[in-house]
N, C-alpha and C positions, 0 to 999 in steps of 0.2 A: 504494500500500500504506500500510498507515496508520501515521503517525507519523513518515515518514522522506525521504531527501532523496539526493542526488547532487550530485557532481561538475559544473556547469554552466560553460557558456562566458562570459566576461566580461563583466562589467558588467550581469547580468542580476539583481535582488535577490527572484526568487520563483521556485521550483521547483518541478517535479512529485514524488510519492513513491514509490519503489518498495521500499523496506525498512523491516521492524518494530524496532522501541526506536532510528531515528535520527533526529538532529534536525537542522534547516540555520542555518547563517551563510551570509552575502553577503558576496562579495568583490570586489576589481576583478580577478581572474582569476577570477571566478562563483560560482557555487554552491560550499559544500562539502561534504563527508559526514563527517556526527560518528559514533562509535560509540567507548564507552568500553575502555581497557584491550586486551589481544591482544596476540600476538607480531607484530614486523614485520620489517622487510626492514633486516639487521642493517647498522649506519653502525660508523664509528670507537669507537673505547674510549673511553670515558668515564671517566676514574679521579678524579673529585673526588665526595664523598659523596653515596650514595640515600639513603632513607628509608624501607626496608625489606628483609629479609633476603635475599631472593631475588631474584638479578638479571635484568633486564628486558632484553627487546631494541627496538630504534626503530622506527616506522612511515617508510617513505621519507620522504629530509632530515633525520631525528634529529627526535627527542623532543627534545634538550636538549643543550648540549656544559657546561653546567654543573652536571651532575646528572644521574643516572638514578635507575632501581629497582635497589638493591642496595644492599648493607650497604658497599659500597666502589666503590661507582656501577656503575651500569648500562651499558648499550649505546647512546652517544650518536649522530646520524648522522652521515653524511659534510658534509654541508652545516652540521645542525647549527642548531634556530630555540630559541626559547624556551622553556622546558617547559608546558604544561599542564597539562589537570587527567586523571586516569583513564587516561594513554595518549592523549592526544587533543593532536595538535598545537596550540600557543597561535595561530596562525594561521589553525588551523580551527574557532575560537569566536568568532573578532571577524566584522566588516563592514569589512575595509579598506577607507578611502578615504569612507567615510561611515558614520554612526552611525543605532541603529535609527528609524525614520521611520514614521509613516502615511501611505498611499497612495490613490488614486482608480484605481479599475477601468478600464480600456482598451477601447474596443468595437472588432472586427475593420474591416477596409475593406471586405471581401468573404467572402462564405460559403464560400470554398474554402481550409480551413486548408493543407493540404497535399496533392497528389497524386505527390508524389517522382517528376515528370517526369524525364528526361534534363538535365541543365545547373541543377536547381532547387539550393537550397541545402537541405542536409540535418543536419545535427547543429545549426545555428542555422540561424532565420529571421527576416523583417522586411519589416515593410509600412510600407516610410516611416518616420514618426517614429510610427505611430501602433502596434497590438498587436505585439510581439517574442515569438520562441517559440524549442521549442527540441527534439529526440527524447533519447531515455536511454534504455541498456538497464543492470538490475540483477540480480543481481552484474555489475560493470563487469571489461571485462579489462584496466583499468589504474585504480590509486586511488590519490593522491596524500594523504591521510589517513588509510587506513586497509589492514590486510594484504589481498591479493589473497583472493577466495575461492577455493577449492577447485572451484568448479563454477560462472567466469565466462561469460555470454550476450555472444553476438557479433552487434552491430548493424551494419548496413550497407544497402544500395539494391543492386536488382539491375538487370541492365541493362536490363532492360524497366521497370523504372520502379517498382520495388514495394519496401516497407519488409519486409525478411527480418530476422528475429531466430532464430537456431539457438544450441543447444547442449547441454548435459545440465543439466536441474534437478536442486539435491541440497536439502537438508531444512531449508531456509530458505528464506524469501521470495524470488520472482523473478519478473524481467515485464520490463517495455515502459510508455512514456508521455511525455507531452504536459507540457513547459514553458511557462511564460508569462511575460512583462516587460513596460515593466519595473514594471507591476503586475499584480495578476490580472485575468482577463480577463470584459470585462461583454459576456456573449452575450445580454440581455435582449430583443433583437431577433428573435433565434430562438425554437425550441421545442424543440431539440433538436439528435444527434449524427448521423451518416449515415458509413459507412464500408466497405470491403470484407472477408472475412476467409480465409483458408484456410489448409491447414497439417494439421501433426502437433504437436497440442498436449497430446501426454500419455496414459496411460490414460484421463484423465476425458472426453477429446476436446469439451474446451470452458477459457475461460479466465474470471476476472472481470472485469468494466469497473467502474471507478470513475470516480464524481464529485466532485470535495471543493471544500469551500468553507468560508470562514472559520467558520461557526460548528460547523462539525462536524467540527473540528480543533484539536486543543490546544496548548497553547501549549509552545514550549520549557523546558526543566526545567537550571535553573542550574545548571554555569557554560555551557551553551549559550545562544544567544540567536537569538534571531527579526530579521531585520533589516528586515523590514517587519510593525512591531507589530499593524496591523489585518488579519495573514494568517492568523492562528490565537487563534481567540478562546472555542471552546468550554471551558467551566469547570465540565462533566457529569462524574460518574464513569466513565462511559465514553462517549467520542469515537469514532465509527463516520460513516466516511464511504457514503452512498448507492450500490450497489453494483445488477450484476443478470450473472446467467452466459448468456454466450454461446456458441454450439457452433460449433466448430471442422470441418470438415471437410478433404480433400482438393477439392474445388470451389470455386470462390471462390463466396462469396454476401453480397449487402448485408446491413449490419443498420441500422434506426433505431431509436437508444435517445434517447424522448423524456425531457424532463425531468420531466415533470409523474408520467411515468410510475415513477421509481423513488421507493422509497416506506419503505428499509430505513435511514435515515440515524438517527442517536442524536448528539443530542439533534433535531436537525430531519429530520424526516424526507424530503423532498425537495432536491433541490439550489437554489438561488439562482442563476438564469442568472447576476444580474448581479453576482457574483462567486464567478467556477468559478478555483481556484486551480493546481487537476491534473485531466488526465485521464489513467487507467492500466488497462494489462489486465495482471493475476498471473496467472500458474500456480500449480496448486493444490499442497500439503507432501505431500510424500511419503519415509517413511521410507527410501522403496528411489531412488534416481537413476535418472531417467526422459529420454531423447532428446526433445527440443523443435524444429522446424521450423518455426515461423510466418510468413507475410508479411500486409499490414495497406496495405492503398492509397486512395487517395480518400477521407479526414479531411475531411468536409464540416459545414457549419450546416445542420439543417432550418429552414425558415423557417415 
């Protein structure tokens, strides 16, 4: 989804997107999710002075034990880090542990990103020292940055070996996708994407796939930051990544979504094999909350 980031597992400095107005840091505990301001999940009192009338509550660990929002301090957390900017933990705008960097593209070892076999790894993955990746579903049912939403998607492997994402979509961005490390990944070797799909994906009974890559991505918007400077480089009025819908059934059926062949991207309009940043499928807004059922297996390269 465009413009936004998750929660990821350690040591990984580049993410997939599944949400609108967020931006990522890298951390040594992974990815993070920015999104300004909101009520969070209230920590300890905070009695030494806000910086405006109305008192705030913390996003888990506290906003700040030296300060909140309030005319006689806010709602610090129990843990308690350094304040931020907007509601946004000071720890989820840095890069712990390393500072922002440019990067070289990673090309897979094999064309089989993921088939969520029995015993495979599944929320991270690793080919050696060479492409690292990773699954997310958005809204997460646990955020360490920011409040719970209202209508969190529940990611998991079923036991026959397939990526099941369920839950109810409400009137914000939501989906499923594809991480990479610990740069973006150069599929130039291929032509494309190959995968399975089925499910209950809503009234529209289809989802979108994205492709994104640096130049059809914009940069982070201070005091956020980018922790691999050359992953978002579009400087367009508007930043749109290469996109195409695909239909959902109760059957499972392959799809191949070549590269050459989407053609919706702003300012580029194809994707750049060799350097695919994210791959995601959204669900489409819906003003009314919609049941979601997906599963998603055999993540392969067309060659």
């Amino acid at each position: 989804m465009t413009g936004s980031h998750v929660s990821l597992p350690g040591g990984m400095c580049l993410g997939l997107v599944v949400a609108a107005a967020i931006s990522t840091a890298c951390s040594s505990s992974g990815m993070t999710v920015h999104a300004a301001g909101g009520a969070g999940i209230a920590g300890a009192t905070d009695t030494t002075g806000g910086m405006a009338d109305t008192g705030g509550m913390a996003i888990t660990g506290g906003i700040s034990t030296t300060g909140g929002i309030g005319s006689t301090g806010g709602t610090g957390g129990a843990t308690g880090t350094t304040g931020g900017s907007g509601g946004i933990l000071t720890e989820c705008l840095t890069c712990r542990g390393s500072t922002p960097s440019s990067c070289t593209a990673v090309p897979p070892l094999t064309a089989m990103l993921l088939d969520f076999a029995t015993g495979s790894s599944f929320g991270t993955w690793t080919e050696s020292t060479s492409l690292k990746g990773g699954t997310y579903a958005w809204p997460p049912t646990t955020d360490n940055c920011n409040p719970v939403s209202a209508y969190p998607l529940d990611s998991t492997v079923t036991a026959d070996g397939r990526w099941r994402l369920a839950g109810t979509v409400g009137p914000s961005t939501a989906g499923i996708g594809l991480w990479f490390g610990p740069c973006f990944a150069d599929f130039s070797g291929y032509s494309g994407i190959r995968f399975t799909i089925s499910g209950n994906a809503g009234p529209s009974g289809q989802v979108t796939m994205r492709i994104s890559t640096p130049g059809d991505t914009a940069p982070a918007v201070a005091p956020k930051v980018d922790c691999i400077t050359n992953s978002a480089t579009c400087t367009a009025t508007t930043c749109t990544e290469p996109n195409v819908t695909i239909p959902v059934t109760a059957t499972a059926a392959t799809q191949t979504v070549l590269f050459a062949s989407l053609t919706t991207g702003v300012p580029l309009p194809s994707p750049d094999p060799a350097a695919i940043t994210e791959i995601t499928w959204n669900f489409g807004w819906n003003a009314t909350p919609y049941p979601v059922e997906v599963y998603i297996d055999n993540i392969e390269l067309v060659p």
